[in-house]
Every structure is written in structure tokens, then in C-alpha cells.
N, C-alpha and C positions, 0 to 999 in steps of 0.2 A: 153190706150189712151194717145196721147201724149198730157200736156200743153202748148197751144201753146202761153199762156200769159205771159210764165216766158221763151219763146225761144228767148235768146240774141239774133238770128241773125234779129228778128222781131226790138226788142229794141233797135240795135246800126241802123239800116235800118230807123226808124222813127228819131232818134236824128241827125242823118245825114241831111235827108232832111230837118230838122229845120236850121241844119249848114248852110244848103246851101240858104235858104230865107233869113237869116240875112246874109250872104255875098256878094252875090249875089244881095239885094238888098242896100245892105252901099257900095259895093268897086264904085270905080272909074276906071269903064270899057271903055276905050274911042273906039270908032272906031263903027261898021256898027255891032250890033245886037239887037234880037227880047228882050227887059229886060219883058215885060209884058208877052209874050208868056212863058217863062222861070219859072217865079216863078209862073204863071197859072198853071203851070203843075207841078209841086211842091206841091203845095199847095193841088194839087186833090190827090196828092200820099199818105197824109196822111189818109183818110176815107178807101182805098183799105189798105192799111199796118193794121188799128184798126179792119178791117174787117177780117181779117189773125189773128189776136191774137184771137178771140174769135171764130175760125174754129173748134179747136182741132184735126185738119187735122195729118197727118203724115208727117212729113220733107219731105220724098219724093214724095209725095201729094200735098203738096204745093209748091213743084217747080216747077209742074207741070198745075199748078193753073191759070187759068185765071186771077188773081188778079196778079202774080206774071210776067203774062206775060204781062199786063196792064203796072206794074211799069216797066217792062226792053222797052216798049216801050217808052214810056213820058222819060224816060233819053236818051233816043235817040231823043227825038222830041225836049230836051234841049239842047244834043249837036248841033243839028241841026241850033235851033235858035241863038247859042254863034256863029257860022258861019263853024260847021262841022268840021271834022278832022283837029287837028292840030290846030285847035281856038285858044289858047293859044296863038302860037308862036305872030299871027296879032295883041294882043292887046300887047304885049310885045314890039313892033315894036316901039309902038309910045309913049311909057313912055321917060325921061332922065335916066342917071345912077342914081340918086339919089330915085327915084322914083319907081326904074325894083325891088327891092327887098321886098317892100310893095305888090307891085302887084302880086308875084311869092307867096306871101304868103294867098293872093285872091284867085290865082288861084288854088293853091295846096289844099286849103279847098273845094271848087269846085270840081276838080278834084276828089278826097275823098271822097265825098257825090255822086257824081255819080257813079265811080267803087261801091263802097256801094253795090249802088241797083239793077247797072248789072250784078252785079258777085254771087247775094242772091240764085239763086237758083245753084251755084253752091255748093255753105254752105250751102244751104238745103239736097243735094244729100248727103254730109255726113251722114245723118241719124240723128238718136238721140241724140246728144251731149250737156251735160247740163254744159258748162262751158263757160264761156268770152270771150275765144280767139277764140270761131267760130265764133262770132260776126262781124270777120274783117278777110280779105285776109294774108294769109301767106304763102311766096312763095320762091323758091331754085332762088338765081339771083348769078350773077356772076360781083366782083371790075371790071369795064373796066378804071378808072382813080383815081385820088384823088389828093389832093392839102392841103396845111394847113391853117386850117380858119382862113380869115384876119383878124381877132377880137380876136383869143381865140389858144394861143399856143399851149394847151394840148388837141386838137381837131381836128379831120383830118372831112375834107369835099369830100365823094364819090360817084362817079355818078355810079349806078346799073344797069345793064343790067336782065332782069325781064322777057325777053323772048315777050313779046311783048308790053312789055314800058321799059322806064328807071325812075330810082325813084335818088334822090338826097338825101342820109341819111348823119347824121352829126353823130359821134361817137370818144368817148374819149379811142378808143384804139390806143393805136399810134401804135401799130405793125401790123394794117390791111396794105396788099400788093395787088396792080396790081394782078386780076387772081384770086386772092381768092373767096373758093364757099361760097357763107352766105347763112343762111335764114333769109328772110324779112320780119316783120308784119308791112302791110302798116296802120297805126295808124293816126286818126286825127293830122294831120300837127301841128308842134312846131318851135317856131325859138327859135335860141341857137346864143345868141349875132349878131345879124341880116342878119343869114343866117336860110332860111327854109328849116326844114327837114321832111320828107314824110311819115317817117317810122324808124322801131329802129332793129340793127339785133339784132339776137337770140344769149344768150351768159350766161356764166356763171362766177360770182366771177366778175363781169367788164370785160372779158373777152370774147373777142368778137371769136363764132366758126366758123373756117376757113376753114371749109373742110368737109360742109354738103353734104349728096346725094341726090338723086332725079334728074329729069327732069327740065331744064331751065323753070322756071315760073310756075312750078308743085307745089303739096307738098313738103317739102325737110322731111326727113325720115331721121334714124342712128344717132338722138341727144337725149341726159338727156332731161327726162319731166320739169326738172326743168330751163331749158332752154327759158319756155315759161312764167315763174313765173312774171316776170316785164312788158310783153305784157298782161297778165290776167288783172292787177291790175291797167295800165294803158285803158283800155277798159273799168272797175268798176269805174274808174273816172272818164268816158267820159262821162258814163250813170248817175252818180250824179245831 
């Protein structure tokens, strides 16, 4: 019998939607969406998630779960209410420069707490996995660009191609290149001298790995277990 009160992917899935009630209802979202419908449905995610911990269902049981198909609905009925695909970009629209990187970091928490809980029953289908880093998406993307953070010399800032998003990570190796294959655990959002990052790639010694396999936005396969050692421990922090 699985415990399904000590399954990370239950416990980082609850901490989320908590993320997302405190952002969601402190940012300063401006332009045309439902704020009451949004954390309404938030707020009902959590009684279905404590309902799940005390199932002792099997991983693959409970992605199958009416409960689980409950929560991937309501984050759609939130995306729905933020104004539907691509919501982001509309309230980005109407911020100043001064203001677009506060917001980016709104959105990205957002952003985070909803993947979270659409993507749960895909880290349920994993099976039984009793460690930290199922708790959050990890995925094979590909550098399409990078630049050097205007705040922080020994820091390169690169936009992720993830197979069916892009993710914005900040990382202190400077010899990441254009093209490079990473893997990416998309991690509650951090800013690192006032730019927001998404996610941290997988790497070893600071050393960031450049040439994982797998399928664009899949698992990425073919790296050291130890690889994933500072995404575990940032996951254990997030649940503190």
C-alpha cells in the first residue's frame, strides 16, 4: 500500500496552490480578469488535494482519480479567468519598464502553481517514487538564446525552448551556448538580481550539463543521479 501522505507530488501540489492564493491575490494584475473566480477555485483545490493524501490509492490510481481530474479542471477554469492562453503576455502589455519585471515575477509564481497541478498526474504515472524531485516537472529543453544579466556579470540569462513552452532560467555558468541540450526542473520561481528565473538546469560541480537526451519537453535520461542533488533540496525547501 502506497502512503499517499508522505507523496511529494501531493505536498509540492498543495504548497503551490497556497503560492498561487498569496500571489494572485497581492500582485497587481491590471487589465480585464475574473480575481474572485480564480482564487475560488484555488481555494476548493485544497479539500480535493487532503482528500488524495489520505486515499492511500496507488500513483497510478490517482491520476486517474476523479479528484485529480477535478484539480486539472479548476486550473483550467483559472486559466480561463486570468483571460485564457497566452494571459500573461495582456497584462504585461500595460505595466512600464520599470514595473514589467515585478510582474514577470507574479506571473512566473502563477505560472508554477498551475503547471504544478496540470502536469500531477503526469508524476503520478511515474509510479512509486519516494523522493523530492517528483514533486516538480523535469524536462529535456533546448538554449534558443541568452544574453548577460544586466545586474550580475557572472551570470548568463537563457530563454528555454521546453517543447511546449519556454522557460527563462538564470545560471552562473558562463560557458552555456546557443543549442545546448539541458535538463530543466522547473522550480518555484527565484529572482537573482532582478531578473526571474523559472527553473535551475541540472548540473554537476556548478557545472551546468550540456548535452542531455531524451525527447524535447520529455524526461531527459543519460545524466549522474547526482545531477538532481540541488533540485531535491531546493523542493525540501519549498515544502519547509
Amino acid at each position: 500500500m502506497w502512503d499517499t501522505s508522505k507523496d511529494y507530488r501531493l505536498q509540492v501540489a498543495e504548497k503551490s496552490v497556497d503560492l498561487f492564493i498569496r500571489t494572485a491575490g497581492g500582485a497587481n494584475l491590471r487589465g480585464v480578469w475574473d480575481k474572485r473566480k480564480c482564487l475560488n477555485a484555488a481555494r476548493k483545490m485544497i479539500p480535493e488535494i487532503q482528500e488524495l493524501y489520505y486515499s492511500y490509492m496507488e500513483p497510478e490510481d490517482m491520476a486517474r482519480s476523479s479528484q485529480v481530474k477535478d484539480l486539472k479542471n479548476k486550473a483550467q477554469d483559472i486559466t480561463d479567468a486570468l483571460g485564457g492562453k497566452g494571459w500573461e503576455r495582456e497584462f504585461l502589455k500595460l505595466v512600464n519598464k520599470e514595473e514589467k519585471e515585478k510582474l514577470k515575477d507574479s506571473i512566473s509564481k502563477i505560472k508554477f502553481s498551475l503547471n504544478t497541478i496540470s502536469c500531477m498526474d503526469r508524476r503520478l504515472l511515474l509510479g512509486k517514487v519516494d523522493d523530492p524531485i517528483i514533486g516538480v516537472d523535469i524536462k529535456k529543453g533546448e538554449v534558443v538564446s541568452l544574453m548577460k544579466h544586466p545586474n550580475a556579470d557572472k551570470l548568463l540569462v537563457c530563454n528555454v525552448n521546453l517543447g511546449d513552452r519556454a522557460a527563462t532560467v538564470v545560471t552562473n555558468d558562463m560557458k552555456v551556448k546557443e543549442g545546448n541540450n539541458v535538463g530543466v526542473a522547473l522550480l518555484p520561481p527565484a529572482n537573482f538580481m532582478g531578473i526571474t528565473s523559472e527553473g535551475m538546469f541540472l548540473g554537476v560541480d556548478n557545472t551546468v550539463l550540456k548535452d542531455v537526451e531524451g525527447e524535447l519537453g520529455g524526461l531527459p535520461h543519460g545524466f549522474p543521479l547526482e545531477a538532481l542533488n540541488k533540485t531535491r533540496s531546493l523542493v525540501e525547501e519549498f515544502l519547509k
